[in-house]
C-alpha positions as CSV (number, residue, x, y, z in Angstrom):
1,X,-102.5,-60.6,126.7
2,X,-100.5,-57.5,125.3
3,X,-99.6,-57.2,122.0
4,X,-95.8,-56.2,123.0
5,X,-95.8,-59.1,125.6
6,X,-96.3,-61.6,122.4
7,X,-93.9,-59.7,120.8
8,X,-91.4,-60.1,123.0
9,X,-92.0,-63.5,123.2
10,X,-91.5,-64.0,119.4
11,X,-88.0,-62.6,119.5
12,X,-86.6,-64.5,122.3
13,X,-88.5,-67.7,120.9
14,X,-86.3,-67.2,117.8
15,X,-83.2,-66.4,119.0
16,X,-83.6,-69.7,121.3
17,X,-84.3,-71.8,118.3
18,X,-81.4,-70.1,116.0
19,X,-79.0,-70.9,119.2
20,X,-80.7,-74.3,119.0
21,X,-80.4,-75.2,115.4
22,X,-79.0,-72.6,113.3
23,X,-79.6,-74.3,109.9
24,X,-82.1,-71.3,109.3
25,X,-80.0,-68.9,109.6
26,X,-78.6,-68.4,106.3
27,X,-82.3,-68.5,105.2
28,X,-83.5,-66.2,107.8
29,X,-80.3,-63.5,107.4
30,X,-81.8,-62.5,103.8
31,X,-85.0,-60.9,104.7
32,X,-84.6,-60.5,108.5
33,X,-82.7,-57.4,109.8
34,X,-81.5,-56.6,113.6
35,X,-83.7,-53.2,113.0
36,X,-86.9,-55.6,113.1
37,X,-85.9,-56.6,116.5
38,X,-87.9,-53.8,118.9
39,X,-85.8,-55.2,121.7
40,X,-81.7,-53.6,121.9
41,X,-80.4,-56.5,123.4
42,X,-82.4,-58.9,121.1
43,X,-80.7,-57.0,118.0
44,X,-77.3,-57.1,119.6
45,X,-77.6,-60.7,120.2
46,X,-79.2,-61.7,116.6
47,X,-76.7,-59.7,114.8
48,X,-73.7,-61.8,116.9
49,X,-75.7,-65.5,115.8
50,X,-75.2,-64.3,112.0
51,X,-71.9,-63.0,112.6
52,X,-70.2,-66.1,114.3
53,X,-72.6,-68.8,111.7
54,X,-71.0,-67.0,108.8
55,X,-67.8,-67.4,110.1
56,X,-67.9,-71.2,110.9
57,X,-68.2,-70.6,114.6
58,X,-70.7,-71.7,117.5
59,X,-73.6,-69.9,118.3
60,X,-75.0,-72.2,121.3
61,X,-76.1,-69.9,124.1
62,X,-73.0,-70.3,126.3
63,X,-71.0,-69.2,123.7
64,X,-73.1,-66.9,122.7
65,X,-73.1,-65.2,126.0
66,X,-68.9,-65.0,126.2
67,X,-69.7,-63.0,122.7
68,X,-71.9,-60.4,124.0
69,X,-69.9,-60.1,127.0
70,X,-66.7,-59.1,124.8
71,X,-68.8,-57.0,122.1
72,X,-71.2,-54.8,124.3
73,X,-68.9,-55.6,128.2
74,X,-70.8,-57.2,131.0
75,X,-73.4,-54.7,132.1
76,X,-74.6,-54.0,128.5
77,X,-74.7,-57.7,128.2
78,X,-77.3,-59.0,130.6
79,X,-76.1,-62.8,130.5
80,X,-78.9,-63.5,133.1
81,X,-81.3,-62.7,130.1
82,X,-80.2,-65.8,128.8
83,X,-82.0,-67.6,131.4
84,X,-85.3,-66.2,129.8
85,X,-84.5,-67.5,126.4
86,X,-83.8,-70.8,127.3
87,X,-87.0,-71.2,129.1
88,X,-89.6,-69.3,125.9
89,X,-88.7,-71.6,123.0
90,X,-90.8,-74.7,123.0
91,X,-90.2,-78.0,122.7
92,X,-90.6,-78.0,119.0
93,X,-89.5,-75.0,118.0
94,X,-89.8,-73.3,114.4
95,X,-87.6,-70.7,113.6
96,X,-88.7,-69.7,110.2
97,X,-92.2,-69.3,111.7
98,X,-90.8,-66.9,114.3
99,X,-88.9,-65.2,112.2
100,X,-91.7,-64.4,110.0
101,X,-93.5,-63.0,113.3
102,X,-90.1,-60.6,114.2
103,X,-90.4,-59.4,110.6
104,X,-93.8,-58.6,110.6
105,X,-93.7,-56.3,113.2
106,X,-90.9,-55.0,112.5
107,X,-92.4,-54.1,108.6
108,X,-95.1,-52.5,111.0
109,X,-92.7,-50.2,112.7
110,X,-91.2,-49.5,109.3
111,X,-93.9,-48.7,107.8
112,X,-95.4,-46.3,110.1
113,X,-92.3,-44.7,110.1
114,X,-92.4,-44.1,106.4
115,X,-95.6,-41.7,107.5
116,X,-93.4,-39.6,109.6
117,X,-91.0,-39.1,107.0
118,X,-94.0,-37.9,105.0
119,X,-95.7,-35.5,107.3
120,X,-92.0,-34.1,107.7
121,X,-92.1,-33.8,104.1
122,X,-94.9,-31.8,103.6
123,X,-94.0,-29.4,106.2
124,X,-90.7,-29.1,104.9
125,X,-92.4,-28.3,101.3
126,X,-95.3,-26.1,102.8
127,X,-92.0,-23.7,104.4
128,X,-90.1,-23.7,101.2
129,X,-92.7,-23.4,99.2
130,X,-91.3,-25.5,96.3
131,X,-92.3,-29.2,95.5
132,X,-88.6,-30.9,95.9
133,X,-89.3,-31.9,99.6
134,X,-92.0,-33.7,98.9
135,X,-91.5,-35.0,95.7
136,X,-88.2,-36.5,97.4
137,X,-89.6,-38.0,100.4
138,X,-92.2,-39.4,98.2
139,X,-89.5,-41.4,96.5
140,X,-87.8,-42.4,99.1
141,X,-90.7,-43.6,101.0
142,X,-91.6,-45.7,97.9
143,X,-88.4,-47.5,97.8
144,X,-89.1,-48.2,101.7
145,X,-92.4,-49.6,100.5
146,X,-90.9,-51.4,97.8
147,X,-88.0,-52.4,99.8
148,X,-90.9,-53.8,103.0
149,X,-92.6,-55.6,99.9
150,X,-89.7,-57.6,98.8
151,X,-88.6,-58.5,102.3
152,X,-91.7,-60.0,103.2
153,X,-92.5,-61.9,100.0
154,X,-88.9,-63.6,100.2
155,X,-90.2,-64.7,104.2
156,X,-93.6,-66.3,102.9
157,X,-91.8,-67.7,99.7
158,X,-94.1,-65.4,97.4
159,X,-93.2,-65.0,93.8
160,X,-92.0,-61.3,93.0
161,X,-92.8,-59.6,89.8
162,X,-89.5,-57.2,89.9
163,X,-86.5,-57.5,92.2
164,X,-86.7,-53.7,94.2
165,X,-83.0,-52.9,95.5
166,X,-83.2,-49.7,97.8
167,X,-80.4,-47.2,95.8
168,X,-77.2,-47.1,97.2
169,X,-77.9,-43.3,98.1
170,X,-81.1,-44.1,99.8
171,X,-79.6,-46.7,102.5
172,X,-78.5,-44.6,104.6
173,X,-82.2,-43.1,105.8
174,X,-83.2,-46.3,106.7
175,X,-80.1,-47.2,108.9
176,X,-81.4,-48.0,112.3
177,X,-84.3,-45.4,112.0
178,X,-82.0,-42.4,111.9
179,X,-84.2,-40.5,109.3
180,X,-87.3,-40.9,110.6
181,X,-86.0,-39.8,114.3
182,X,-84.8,-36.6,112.3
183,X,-88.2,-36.4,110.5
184,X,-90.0,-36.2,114.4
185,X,-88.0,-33.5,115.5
186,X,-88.4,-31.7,112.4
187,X,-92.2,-32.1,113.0
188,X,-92.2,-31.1,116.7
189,X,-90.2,-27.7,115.6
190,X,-92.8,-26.0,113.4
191,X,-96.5,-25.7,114.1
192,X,-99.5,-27.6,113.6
193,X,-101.8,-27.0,110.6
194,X,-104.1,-23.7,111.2
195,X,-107.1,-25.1,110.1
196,X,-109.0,-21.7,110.0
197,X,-106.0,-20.3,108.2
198,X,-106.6,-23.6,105.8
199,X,-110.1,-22.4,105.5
200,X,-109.3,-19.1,104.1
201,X,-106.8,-19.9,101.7
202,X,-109.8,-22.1,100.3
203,X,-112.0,-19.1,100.1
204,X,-109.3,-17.1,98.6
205,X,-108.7,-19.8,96.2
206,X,-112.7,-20.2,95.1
207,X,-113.0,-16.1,94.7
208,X,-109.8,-16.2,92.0
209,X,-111.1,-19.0,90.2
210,X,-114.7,-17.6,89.7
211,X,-112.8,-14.5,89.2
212,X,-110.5,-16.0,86.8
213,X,-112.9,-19.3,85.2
214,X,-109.7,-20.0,82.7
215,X,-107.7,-21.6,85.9
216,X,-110.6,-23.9,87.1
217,X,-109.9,-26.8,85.2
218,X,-106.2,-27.1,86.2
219,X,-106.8,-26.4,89.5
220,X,-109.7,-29.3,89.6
221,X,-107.0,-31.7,88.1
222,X,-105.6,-31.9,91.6
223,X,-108.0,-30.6,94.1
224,X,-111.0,-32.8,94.4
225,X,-114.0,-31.4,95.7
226,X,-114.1,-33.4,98.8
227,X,-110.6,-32.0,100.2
228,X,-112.7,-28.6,100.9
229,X,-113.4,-29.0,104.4
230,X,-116.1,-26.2,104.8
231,X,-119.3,-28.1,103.6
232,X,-120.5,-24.3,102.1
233,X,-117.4,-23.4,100.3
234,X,-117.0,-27.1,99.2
235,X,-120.5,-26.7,97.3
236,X,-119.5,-23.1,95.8
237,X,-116.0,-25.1,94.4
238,X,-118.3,-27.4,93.0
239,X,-120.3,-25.5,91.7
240,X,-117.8,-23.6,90.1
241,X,-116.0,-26.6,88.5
242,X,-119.5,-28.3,87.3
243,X,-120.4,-25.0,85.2
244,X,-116.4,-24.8,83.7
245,X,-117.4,-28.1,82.4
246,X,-120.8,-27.8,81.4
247,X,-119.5,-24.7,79.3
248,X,-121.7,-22.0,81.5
249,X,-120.9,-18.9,82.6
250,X,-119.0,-18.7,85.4
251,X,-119.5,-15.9,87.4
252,X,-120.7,-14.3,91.1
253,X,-124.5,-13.9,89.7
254,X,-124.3,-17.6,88.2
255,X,-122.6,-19.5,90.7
256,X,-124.4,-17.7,93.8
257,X,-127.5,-18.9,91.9
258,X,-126.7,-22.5,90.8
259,X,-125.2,-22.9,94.1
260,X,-128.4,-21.7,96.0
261,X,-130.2,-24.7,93.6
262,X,-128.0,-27.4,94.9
263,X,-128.2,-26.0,98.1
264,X,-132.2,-26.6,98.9
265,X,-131.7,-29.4,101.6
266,X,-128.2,-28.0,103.2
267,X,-125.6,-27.4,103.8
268,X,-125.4,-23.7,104.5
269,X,-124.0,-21.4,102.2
270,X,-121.4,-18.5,102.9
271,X,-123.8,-15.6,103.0
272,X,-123.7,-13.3,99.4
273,X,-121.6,-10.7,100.8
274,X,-118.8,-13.4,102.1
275,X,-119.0,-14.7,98.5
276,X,-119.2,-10.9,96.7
277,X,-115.7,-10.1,99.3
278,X,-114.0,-13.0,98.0
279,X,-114.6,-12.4,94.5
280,X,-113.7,-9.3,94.5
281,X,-110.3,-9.8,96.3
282,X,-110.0,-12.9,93.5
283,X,-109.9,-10.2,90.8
284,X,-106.9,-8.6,92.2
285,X,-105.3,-12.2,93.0
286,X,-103.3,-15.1,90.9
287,X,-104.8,-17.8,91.0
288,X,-101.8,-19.7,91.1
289,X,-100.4,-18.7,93.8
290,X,-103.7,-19.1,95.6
291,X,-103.6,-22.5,94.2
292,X,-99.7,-23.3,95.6
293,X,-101.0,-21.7,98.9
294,X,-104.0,-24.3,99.0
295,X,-101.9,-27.4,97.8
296,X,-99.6,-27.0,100.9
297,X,-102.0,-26.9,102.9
298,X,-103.5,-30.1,101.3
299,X,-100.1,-31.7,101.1
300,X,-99.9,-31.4,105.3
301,X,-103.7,-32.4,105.4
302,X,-103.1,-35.8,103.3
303,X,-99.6,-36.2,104.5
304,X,-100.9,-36.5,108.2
305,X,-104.4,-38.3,107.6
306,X,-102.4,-41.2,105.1
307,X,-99.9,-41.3,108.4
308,X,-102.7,-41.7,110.8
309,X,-104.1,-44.0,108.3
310,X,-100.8,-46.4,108.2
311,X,-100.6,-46.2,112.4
312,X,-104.6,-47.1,112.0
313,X,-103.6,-49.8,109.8
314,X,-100.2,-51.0,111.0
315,X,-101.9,-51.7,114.4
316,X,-104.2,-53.9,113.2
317,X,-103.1,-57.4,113.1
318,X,-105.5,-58.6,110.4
319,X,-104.2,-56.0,107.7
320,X,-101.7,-57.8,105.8
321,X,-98.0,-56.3,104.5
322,X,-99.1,-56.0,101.3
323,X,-101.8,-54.3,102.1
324,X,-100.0,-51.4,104.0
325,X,-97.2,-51.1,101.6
326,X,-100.1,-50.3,98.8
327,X,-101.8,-47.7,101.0
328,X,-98.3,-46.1,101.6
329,X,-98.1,-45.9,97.6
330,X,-101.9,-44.7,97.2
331,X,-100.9,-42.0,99.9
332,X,-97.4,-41.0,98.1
333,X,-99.3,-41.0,94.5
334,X,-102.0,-38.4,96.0
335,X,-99.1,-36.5,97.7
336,X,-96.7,-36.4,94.4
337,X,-99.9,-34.8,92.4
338,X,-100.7,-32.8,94.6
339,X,-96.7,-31.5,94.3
340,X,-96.7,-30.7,91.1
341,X,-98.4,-27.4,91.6
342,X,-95.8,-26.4,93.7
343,X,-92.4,-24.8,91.8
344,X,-89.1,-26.9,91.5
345,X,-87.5,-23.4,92.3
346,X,-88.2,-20.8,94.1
347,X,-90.6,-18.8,91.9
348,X,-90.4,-14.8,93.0
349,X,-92.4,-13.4,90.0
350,X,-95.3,-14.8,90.5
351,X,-95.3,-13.7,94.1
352,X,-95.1,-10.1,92.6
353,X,-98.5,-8.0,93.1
354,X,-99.4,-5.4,90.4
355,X,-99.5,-1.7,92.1
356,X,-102.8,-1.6,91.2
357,X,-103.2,-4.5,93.4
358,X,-101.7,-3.2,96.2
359,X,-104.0,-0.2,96.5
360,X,-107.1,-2.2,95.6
361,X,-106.3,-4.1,98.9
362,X,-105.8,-1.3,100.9
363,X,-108.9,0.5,100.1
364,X,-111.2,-3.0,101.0
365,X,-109.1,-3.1,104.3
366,X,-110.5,0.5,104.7
């Protein structure tokens, strides 16, 4: 049995029963949209039942035929489709109960689109190196999270603790999926994440700070340990953060020699001269722009696992709506923190090397 065969069979089930008896409708109408139809026709011909009820007229499926015909001409309107929905409904239909089914996938669809807009985000952010990409698709993907909650706890009859009404500025990205199309292409234009590349900006990042101790604590505020992917370098940032706290030195001699203690069963350790290079080049560096550097690339990294994350999610039926709307937040919480390292503006000073800098560089190139 496919899942999009049951699907299918939800929709058409529905729109039988609201032909049938469309008492529902002006139940149904306030939390169920034509969007959360997958099917084209199915959304044309739901949006026509609402229509013609809320004008006083008949929506039986003969009539409701004549409408398509004259709203999308005969070819687009398929009235031998018809046939199909007067044989799914059952005898006993319940429209409420299919419409609760429609809106569930549709939320689904919804949702994992709200991922794309956030990968799309972080890219955006990561080329303009400033935090207003993000930070803004981070609200507008929690009004569509807020917006999915509401919608589903008016279908189940579930007491809301706040009304959420999606700002009048805001409906337009979430008109018929526009925004999220926009947010694919803009992903398939630029490149995936260099995770070697992501790798060195790490070890550029751990060299400044042991280099430069007084930035460790703000730069642990938002980059957990575990977000180093290198297992070695993870332990040296670790390291490095647990003697800032304890109030130790923090040096190449002290964290080379903590780290080797922690170290004893694994993992592997960048070798000392790996370790001397970076501090060395950290001593010449700002730390925060090492640090705006790394929280791109996290931004991308979280961005895309909470997206795979929602898909994961979304595709399972046994994860309820609410659950996936607070994942999406718990994903656009870590994302908007994660922002705030970034500039509002774009910041040219501190992209400004000393000359002394400059010439340091060249000679360890030599």
């Amino acid at each position: 049995m496919l899942r999009s065969d049951v699907e299918q069979l939800a929709e058409r089930s529905l729109l039988r029963a609201l032909m049938d008896d469309p008492t529902p409708v002006g139940e149904v109408r306030g939390w169920l949209r034509p969007g959360d139809f997958a099917d084209s026709w199915h959304r044309a011909l739901y949006t026509a039942v609402i229509e013609r009820h809320v004008a006083g007229e008949p929506v039986h499926p003969r009539a409701m035929a004549d409408a398509l015909t004259d709203r999308l001409g005969v070819r687009l309107a398929d009235r031998p489709r018809f046939a199909a929905l007067i044989t799914a409904t059952p005898y006993t239909p319940n429209a409420l109960a299919y419409a609760r089914m429609v809106l569930d996938t549709g939320l689904r669809r919804e949702l994992v689109g709200l991922g794309v807009l956030l990968r799309a985000g972080a890219v955006q952010s990561a080329v303009d190196r400033t935090s207003v990409p993000l930070t803004t698709t981070c609200n507008l993907v929690d009004v569509g999270l807020d917006a999915a909650a509401s919608r589903w706890a008016a279908a189940i009859g579930a007491a809301q603790q706040q009304e959420n009404v999606v700002p009048l500025a805001l409906r337009a990205a979430f008109r018929n999926g526009e925004e999220q199309e926009g947010a694919a292409r803009y992903l398939e234009a630029h490149a995936g994440r260099d995770v070697e590349a992501e790798r060195s900006h790490v070890v550029e990042l751990v060299g400044a700070l042991i280099a430069h101790p007084e930035a460790v604590g703000e730069v642990a505020s938002w980059l957990p340990i575990a977000a180093v992917g290198d297992p070695g370098w993870r332990l040296i940032y670790g390291t490095t953060i647990e003697l800032t706290e304890l109030g130790e030195p923090v040096d190449l001699v002290t964290v080379a020699w903590t780290a080797r203690q922690h170290a004893q069963h694994g993992p592997a350790l960048p070798s000392l001269e790996e370790l001397g290079q970076a501090v060395e080049t950290g001593w010449y560096a700002f730390p925060t722009v090492a640090a705006r550097t790394v929280a791109t690339d996290q931004a991308r990294r979280l961005a895309d696992t909470g997206a795979r994350q929602l898909q994961q999610a979304a595709a399972n039926p046994g994860v309820l709506i609410g659950d996936l709307v607070d994942t999406g937040h718990t994903i656009t919480h870590a994302l908007r923190r994660t922002a705030t390292v970034l500039p509002v503006d774009h910041d040219t000073t501190a992209r400004v090397i000393p000359l002394l800098s400059i010439t340091r560089t060249q000679e360890l190139a030599r």
